[in-house]
C-alpha positions as CSV (number, residue, x, y, z in Angstrom):
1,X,-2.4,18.5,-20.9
2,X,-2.1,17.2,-17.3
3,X,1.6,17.1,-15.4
4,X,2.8,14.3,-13.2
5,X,5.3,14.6,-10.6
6,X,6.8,11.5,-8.9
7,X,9.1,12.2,-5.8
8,X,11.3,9.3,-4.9
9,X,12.9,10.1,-1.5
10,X,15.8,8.2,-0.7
11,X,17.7,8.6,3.0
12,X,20.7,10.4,0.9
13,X,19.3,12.2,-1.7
14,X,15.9,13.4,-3.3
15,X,14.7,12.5,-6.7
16,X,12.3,13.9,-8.5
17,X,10.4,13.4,-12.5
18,X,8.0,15.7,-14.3
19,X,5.9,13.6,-17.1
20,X,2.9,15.3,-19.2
21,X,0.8,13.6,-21.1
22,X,0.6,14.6,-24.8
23,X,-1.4,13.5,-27.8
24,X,-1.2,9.6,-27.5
25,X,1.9,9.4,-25.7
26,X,4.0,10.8,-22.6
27,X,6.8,13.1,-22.1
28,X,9.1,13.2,-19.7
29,X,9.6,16.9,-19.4
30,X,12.7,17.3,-16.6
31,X,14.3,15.3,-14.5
32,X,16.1,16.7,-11.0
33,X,17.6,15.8,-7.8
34,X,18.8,16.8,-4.0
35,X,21.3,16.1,-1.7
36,X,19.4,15.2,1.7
37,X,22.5,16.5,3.8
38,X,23.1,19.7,1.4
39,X,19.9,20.8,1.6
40,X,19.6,20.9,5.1
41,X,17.2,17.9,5.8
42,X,14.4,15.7,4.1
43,X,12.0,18.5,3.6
44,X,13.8,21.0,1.9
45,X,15.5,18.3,-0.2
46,X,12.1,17.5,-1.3
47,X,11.5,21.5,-1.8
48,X,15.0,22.0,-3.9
49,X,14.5,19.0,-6.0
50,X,10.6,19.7,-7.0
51,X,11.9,23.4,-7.5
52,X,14.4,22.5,-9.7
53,X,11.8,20.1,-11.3
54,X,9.4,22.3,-12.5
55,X,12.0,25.5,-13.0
56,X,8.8,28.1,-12.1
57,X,5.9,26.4,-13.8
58,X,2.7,26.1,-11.6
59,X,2.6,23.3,-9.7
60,X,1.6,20.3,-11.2
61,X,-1.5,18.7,-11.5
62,X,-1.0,15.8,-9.1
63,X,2.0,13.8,-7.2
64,X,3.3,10.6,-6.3
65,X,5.2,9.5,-3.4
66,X,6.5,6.0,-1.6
67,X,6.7,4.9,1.5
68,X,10.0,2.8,2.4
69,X,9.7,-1.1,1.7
70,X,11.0,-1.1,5.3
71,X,8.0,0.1,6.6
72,X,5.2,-2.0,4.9
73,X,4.6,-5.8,4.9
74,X,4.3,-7.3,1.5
75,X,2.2,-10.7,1.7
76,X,1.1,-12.9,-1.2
77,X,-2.2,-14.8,-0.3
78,X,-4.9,-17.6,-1.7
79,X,-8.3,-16.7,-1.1
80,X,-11.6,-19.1,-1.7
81,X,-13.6,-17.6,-5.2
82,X,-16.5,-17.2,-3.7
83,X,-15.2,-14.4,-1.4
84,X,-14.6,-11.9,-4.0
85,X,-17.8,-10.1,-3.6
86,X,-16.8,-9.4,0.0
87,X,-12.9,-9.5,-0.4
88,X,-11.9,-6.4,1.7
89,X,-13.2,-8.0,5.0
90,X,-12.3,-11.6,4.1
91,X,-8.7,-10.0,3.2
92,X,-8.4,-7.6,6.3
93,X,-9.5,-10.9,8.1
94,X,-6.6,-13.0,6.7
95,X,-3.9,-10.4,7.4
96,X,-4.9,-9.5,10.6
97,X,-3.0,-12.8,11.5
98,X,-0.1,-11.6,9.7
99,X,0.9,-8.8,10.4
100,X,2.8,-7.5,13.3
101,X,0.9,-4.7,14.2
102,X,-2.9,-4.1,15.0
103,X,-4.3,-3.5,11.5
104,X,-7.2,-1.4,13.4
105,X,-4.7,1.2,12.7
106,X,-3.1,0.2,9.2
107,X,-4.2,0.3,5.8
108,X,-3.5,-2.0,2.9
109,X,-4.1,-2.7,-0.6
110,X,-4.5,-5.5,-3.2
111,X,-4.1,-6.6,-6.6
112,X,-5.4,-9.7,-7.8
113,X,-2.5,-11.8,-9.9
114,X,-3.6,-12.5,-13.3
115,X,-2.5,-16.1,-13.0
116,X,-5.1,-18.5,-11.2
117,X,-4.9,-21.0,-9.3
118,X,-6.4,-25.0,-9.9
119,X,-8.5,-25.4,-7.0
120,X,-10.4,-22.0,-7.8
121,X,-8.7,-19.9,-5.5
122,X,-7.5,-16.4,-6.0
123,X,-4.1,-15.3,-5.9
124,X,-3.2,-12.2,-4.7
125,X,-0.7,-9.9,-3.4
126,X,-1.4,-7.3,-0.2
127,X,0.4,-4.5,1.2
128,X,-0.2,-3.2,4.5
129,X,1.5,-0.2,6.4
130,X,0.4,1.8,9.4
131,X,-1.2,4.7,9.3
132,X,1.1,6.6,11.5
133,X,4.0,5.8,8.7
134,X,1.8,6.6,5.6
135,X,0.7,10.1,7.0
136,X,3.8,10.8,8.1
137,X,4.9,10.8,4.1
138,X,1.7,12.3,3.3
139,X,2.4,15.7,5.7
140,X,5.9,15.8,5.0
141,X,5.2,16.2,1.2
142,X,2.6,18.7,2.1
143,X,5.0,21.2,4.7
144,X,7.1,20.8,1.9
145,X,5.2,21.6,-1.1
146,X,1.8,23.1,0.4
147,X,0.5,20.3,-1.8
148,X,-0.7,17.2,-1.2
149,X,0.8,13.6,-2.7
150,X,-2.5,12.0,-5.0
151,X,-1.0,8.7,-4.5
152,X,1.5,6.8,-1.8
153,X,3.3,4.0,-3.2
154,X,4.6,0.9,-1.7
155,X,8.5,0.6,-1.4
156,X,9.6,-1.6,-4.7
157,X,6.1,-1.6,-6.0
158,X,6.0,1.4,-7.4
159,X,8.6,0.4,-10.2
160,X,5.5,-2.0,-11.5
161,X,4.1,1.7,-13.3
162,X,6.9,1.0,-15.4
163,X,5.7,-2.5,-17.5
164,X,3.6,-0.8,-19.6
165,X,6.4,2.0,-20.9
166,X,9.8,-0.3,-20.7
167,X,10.2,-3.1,-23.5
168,X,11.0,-6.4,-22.0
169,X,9.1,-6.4,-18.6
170,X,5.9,-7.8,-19.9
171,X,7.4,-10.8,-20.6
172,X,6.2,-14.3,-20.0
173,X,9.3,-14.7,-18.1
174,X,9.8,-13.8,-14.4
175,X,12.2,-10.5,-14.4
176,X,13.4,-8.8,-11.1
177,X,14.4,-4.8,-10.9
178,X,16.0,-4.3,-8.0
179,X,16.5,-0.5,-7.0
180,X,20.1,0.2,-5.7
181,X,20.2,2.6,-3.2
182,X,23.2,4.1,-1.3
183,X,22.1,2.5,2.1
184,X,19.0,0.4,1.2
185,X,18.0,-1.7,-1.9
186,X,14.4,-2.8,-3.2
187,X,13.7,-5.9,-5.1
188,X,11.0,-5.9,-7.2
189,X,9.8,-9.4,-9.3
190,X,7.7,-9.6,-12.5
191,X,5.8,-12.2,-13.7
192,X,4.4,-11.9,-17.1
193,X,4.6,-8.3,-16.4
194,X,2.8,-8.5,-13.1
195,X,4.6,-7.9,-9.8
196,X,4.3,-10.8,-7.7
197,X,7.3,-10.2,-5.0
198,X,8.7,-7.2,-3.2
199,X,11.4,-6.7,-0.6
200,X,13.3,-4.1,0.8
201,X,17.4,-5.0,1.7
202,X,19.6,-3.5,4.5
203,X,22.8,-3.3,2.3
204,X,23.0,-0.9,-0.4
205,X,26.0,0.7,-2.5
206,X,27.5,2.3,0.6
207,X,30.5,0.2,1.8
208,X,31.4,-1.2,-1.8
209,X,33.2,-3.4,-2.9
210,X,33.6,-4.9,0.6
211,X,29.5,-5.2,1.2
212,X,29.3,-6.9,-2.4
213,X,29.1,-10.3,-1.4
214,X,26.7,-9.6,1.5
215,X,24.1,-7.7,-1.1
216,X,24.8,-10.3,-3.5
217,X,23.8,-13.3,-0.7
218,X,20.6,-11.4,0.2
219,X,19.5,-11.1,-3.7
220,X,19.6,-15.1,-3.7
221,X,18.0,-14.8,-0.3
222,X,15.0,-12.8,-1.6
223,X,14.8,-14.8,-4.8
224,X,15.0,-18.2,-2.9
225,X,11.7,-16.5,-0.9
226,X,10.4,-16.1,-3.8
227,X,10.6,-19.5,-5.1
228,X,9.3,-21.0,-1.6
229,X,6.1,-19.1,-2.2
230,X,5.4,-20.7,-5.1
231,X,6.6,-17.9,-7.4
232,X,9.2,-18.5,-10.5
233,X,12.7,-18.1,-10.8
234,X,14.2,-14.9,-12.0
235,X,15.8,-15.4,-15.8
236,X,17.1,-11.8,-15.6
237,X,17.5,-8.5,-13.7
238,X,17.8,-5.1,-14.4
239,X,19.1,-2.7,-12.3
240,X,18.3,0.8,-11.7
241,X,19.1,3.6,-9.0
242,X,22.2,5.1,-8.4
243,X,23.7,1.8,-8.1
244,X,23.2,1.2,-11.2
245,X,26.3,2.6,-12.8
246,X,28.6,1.6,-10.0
247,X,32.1,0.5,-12.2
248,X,32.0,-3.3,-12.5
249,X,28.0,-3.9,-10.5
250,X,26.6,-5.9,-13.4
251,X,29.5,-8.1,-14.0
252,X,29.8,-9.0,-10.4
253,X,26.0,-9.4,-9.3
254,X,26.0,-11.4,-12.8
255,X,28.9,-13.6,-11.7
256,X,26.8,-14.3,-7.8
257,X,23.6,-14.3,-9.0
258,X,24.4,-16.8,-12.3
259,X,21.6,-15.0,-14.3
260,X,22.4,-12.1,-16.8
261,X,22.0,-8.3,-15.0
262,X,22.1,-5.4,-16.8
263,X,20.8,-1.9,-16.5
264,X,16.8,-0.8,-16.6
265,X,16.4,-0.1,-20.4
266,X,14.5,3.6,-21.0
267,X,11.3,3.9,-21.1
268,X,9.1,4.1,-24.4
269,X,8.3,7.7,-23.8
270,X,9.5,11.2,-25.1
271,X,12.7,12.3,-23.4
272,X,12.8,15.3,-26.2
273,X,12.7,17.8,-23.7
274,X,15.5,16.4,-21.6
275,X,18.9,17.9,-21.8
276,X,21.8,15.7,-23.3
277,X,23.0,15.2,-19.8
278,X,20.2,13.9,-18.0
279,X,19.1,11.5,-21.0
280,X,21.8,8.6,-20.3
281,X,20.8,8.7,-16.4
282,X,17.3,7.7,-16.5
283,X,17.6,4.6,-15.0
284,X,18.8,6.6,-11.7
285,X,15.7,8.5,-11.6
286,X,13.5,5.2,-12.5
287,X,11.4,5.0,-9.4
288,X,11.0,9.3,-9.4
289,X,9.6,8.3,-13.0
290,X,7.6,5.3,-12.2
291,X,5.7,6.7,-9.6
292,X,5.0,10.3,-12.1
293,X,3.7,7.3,-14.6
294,X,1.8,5.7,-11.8
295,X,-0.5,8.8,-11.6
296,X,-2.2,8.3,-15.8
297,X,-3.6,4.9,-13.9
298,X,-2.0,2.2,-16.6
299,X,0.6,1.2,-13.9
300,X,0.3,-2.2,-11.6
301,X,1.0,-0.6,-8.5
302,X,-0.4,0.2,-4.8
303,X,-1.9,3.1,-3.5
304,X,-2.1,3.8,0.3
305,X,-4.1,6.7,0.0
306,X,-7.3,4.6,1.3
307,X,-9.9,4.5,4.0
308,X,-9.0,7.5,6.7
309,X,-6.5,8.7,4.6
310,X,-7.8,8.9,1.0
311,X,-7.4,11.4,-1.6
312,X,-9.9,14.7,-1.5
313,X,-9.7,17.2,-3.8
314,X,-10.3,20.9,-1.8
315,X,-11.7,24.3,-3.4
316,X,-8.0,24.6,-4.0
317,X,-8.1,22.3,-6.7
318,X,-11.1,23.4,-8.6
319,X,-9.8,27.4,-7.9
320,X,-6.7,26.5,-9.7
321,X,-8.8,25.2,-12.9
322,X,-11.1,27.9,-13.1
323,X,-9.3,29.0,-16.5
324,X,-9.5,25.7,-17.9
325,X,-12.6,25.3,-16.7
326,X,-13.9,28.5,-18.0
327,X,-12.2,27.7,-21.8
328,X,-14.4,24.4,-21.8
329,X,-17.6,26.2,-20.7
330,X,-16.5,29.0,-23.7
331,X,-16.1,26.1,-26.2
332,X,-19.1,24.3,-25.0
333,X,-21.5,27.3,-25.0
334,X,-19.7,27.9,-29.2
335,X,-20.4,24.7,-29.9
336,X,-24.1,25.0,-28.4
337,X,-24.3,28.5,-30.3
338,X,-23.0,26.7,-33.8
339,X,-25.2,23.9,-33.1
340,X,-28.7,25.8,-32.7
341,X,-28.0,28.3,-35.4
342,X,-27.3,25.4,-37.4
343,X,-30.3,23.7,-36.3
344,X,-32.7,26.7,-36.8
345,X,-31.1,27.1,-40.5
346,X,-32.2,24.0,-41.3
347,X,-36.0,24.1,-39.9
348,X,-35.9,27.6,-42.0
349,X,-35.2,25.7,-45.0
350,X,-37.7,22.6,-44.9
351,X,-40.3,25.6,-43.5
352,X,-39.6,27.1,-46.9
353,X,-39.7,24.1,-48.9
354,X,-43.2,22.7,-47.0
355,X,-44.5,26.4,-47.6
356,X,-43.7,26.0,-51.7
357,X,-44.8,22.5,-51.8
358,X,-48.7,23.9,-49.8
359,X,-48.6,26.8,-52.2
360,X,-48.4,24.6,-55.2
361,X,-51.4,21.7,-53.7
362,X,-53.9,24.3,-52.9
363,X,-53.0,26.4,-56.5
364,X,-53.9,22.9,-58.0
365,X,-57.2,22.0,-56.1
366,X,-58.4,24.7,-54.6
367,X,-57.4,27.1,-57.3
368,X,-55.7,29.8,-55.6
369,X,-52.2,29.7,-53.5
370,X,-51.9,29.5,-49.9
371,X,-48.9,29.7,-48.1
372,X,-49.4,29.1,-44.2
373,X,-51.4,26.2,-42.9
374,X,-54.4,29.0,-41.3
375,X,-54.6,30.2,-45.0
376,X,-55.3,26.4,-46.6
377,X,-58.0,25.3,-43.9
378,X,-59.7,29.1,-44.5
379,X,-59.5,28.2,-48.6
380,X,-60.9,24.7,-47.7
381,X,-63.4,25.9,-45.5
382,X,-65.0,28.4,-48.1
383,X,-64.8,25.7,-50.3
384,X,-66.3,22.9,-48.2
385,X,-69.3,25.5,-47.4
386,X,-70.1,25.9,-51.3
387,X,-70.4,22.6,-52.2
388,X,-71.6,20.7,-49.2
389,X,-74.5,18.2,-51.3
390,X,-73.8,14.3,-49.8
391,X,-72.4,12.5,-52.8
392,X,-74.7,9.2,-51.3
393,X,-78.0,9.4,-52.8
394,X,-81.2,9.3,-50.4
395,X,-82.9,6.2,-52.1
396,X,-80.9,3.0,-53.4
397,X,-81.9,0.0,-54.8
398,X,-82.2,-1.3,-51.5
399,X,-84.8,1.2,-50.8
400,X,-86.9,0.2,-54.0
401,X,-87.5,-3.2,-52.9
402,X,-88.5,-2.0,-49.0
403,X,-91.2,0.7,-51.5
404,X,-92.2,-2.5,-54.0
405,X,-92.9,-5.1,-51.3
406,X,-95.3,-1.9,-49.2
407,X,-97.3,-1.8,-52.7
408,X,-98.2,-5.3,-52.9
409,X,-101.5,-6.4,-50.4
410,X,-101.2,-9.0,-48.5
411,X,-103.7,-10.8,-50.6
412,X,-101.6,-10.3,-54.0
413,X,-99.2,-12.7,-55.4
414,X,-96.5,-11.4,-56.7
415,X,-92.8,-12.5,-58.0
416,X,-90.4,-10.6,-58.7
417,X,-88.0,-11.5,-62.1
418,X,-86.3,-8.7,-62.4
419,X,-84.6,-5.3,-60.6
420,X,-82.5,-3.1,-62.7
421,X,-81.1,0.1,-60.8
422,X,-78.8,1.7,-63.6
423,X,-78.1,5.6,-62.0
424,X,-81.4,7.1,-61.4
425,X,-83.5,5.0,-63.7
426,X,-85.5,1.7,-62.0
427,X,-86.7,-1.4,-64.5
428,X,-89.2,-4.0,-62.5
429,X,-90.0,-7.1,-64.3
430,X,-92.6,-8.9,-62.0
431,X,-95.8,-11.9,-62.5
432,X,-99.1,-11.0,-60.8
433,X,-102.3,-12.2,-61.0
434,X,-103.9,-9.9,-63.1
435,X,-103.1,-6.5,-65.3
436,X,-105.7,-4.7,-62.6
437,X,-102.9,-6.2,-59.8
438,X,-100.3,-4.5,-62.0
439,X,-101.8,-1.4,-62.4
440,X,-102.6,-0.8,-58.7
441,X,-98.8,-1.5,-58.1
442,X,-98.0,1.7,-60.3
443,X,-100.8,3.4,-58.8
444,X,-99.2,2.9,-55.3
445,X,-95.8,3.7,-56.3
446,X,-96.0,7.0,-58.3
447,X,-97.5,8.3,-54.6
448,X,-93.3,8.0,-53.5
449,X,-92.0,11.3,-53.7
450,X,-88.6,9.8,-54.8
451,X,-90.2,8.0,-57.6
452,X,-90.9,9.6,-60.6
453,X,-92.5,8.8,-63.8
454,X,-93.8,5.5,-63.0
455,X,-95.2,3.9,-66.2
456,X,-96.5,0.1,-66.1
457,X,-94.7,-0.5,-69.8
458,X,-95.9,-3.1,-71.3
459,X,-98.4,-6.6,-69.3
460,X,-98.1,-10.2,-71.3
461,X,-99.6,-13.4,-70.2
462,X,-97.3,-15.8,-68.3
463,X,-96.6,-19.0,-70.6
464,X,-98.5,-21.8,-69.5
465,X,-100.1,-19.8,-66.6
466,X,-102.9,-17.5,-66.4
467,X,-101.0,-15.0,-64.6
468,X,-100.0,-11.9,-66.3
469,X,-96.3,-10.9,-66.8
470,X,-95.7,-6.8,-66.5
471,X,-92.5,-4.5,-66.9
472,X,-92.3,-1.2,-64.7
473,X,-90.3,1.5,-65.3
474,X,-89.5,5.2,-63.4
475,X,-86.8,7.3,-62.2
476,X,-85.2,7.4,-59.0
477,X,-85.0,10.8,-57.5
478,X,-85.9,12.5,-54.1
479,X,-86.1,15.8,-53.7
480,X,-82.5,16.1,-52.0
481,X,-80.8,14.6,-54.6
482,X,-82.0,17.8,-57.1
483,X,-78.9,19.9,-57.2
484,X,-79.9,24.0,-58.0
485,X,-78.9,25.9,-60.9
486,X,-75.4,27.0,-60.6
487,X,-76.1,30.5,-59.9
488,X,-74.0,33.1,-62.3
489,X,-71.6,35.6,-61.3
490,X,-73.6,39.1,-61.0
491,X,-76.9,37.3,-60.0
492,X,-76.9,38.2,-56.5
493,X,-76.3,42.0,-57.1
494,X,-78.3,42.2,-59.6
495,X,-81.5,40.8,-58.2
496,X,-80.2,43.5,-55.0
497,X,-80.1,46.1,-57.4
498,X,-84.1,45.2,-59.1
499,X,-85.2,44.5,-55.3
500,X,-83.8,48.2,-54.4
501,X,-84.9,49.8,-57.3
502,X,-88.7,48.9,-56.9
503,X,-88.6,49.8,-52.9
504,X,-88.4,46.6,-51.8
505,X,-92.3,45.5,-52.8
């Protein structure tokens, strides 16, 4: 089961979340947080509260940090359709005009909004930050933790992880979280649970309640902005951060802001693990959590983590997994054992069943059982050399005519009525001249040596003709077509036994 860790670091304190994903849903395993000025600085605030997070377990399978709004530029852009295919360059073209820094040395991200536009254009929203900014996040998570952050987040952007897990966010309507921080606040907007608008404020809970008015002037500010870029009003907002449960915040920002604010509902995940205290804060730790959720990749956020500075996995990595990976090649090479023994079983079996089923044919035709393939083509073999006679005879009826029309001269007439072949025994009924012509016919056909017995039957004269009818019969045998005497058992040895008894002569 994989662990997330999300690190939201604040310029006061350090929060940090621990999710693992379980079967078909996710736990939030612990939740813990660091003073910046107690702990003696950024870094080992970052150290206590991931310490505290994971309370000795190894270190977790990946991370998730932020850099500040502050130091990225959030932009919402059109862009023609038929630039999609190349939309990196045509994008790092239009914000290059933007920006107000050389983007040579930035990098950005994208997502494309879900709702288009009527002139087939496609919306979008980019973030861009320098690189400088980014890996400075990047190393001071790694001097801190000897382990690298998987993804960076974008200021207010990272609380879009969150849609999928809180009810209420992926709503039709246009919903803003905004992030109360002790000097800083982030404004996030939703629309129909994608986030279209981010914006990072100077004023934050520090001061209260005489910065109240100012923070609630640049909420109307940043959702006026909104509006002017074509984006929706907000119908409600929920806050979150340690802000959020300031005595008397949601009635007042309510009051300014003349929309219902309340606090970030909890997420749909299992908190089970959580101790009784920490439960009721979750919304303070909602960015901490967000970006831990952002890591399973079912979140709508950015990742700076891309072109010089993207993600690579070291020998580290893989040297940590070696049990895990070693327990998956155990149950793979089990499953490959069970499968091939299984396998084999089963071509035993229909060998045994072919083997019964060849023992039983030969027993019935060949008269004696064979259980191996070499054995039945031996058996057929002996019994193909035995009786080898061609079942075709050597002389047809086909034949008979070729022999009759050879024993009639030129000079005869002849006419054939009649040619019965029935087996081995020929009938001729045929008109010649005269019973001389009919006899010489016979004559000619008893020299075949396939034709035996050739008898001219019977010779009548031809009604109303003086030529003389005649009916020839014989029998229709060659020599090859004689089969010998089946010889009897004891023959051989027999005749052996004479032949050696009278020396051989």
């Amino acid at each position: 089961m994989p662990t997330w860790l999300g690190i939201d670091i604040g310029s006061v304190s350090v929060k940090a979340a621990v999710v693992r994903a379980t079967y078909r849903k996710m736990a939030l395993v612990r939740l813990a947080s660091a003073e910046v000025a107690a702990s003696g600085g950024v870094r080992e605030a970052v150290r206590a509260a991931v310490t505290q997070a994971l309370e000795g377990e190894r270190a977790a399978d990946a991370l998730a940090v932020a850099v500040d709004g502050s130091r990225a530029a959030i932009h919402r852009l059109l862009l023609p359709a038929t630039a999609q295919k190349q939309l990196a360059d045509v994008l790092a073209y239009e914000l290059e005009s933007q920006v107000p820094f050389d983007l040579s040395g930035a990098v950005f991200d994208w997502r494309l909004l879900g709702k288009g536009s009527e002139d087939g254009q496609l919306p979008m929203v980019a973030a861009v930050a320098r690189v400088d900014d980014v890996r400075a996040r990047i190393d001071l998570v790694r001097e801190a933790l000897t382990q690298e952050p998987e993804r960076v987040g974008v200021g207010a952007f990272a609380l879009g992880a969150l849609v999928p897990y809180v009810p209420g966010l992926g709503e039709g309507e246009a919903i803003a979280i905004v992030d109360l921080g002790a000097k800083a606040s982030e404004v996030l907007v939703l629309e129909r649970g994608e986030p279209v608008f981010a914006r990072t404020l100077s004023t934050g809970t520090e001061g209260l309640p005489a910065t109240a008015e100012r923070l609630a002037r640049e909420l109307r500010i940043s959702f006026a902005a909104h509006r002017a870029q074509g984006g929706e009003a907000p119908v409600r907002v929920y806050l979150c951060g340690g802000g959020a449960f300031v005595s008397g915040a949601e009635g007042f920002l309510s009051g300014s802001l003349e929309i219902p604010v309340q606090v970030l509902p909890e997420p749909a995940i299992d908190v089970a693990t959580l101790s009784g205290g920490t439960a009721p804060e979750l919304p303070r730790y909602a960015k901490a959590i967000a970006l831990a959720l952002s890591l399973a990749g079912r979140g709508a956020g950015m990742n700076l983590r891309r072109g010089p500075l993207a993600f690579e996995r070291g020998f580290g990595w893989v040297r940590e997994r070696i049990p895990v990976l070693a327990g998956l090649a155990a149950v793979i090479l089990v499953s490959f054992v069970f499968s091939t023994w299984g396998r084999l079983h089963s071509v035993h079996k229909e060998r045994d069943a072919l083997q019964a089923a060849l023992g039983i044919v030969t027993k019935d035709v060949l008269g004696t059982e064979a259980t191996t393939a070499q054995d039945a083509q031996d058996l057929l073999a002996k019994e193909t050399a035995i009786n080898d006679e061609d079942p075709m005879p050597h002389a047809d009826a086909f034949d008979v005519m070729v022999l009759l029309s050879q024993a009639v001269p030129m000079s005869m007439k002849h006419d054939v009525e009649e040619l019965d072949v029935q087996k081995e025994h020929v009938t001729v009924r045929g008109i010649v001249g005269s019973i001389p012509d009919a006899q010489a016919i016979a004559s000619t056909l008893q020299d075949d040596r396939c034709l035996k017995n050739v008898k001219l039957k019977s010779t009548t004269q031809a009604v109303g003709s003086d030529r003389q009818k005649y009916v020839l019969e014989f029998d229709l045998k060659c020599p090859e077509d004689v089969k010998a005497a089946p010889r009897k058992h004891g023959q051989s040895s027999s005749a052996n036994a004479a032949s050696s008894g009278s020396g051989g002569k």
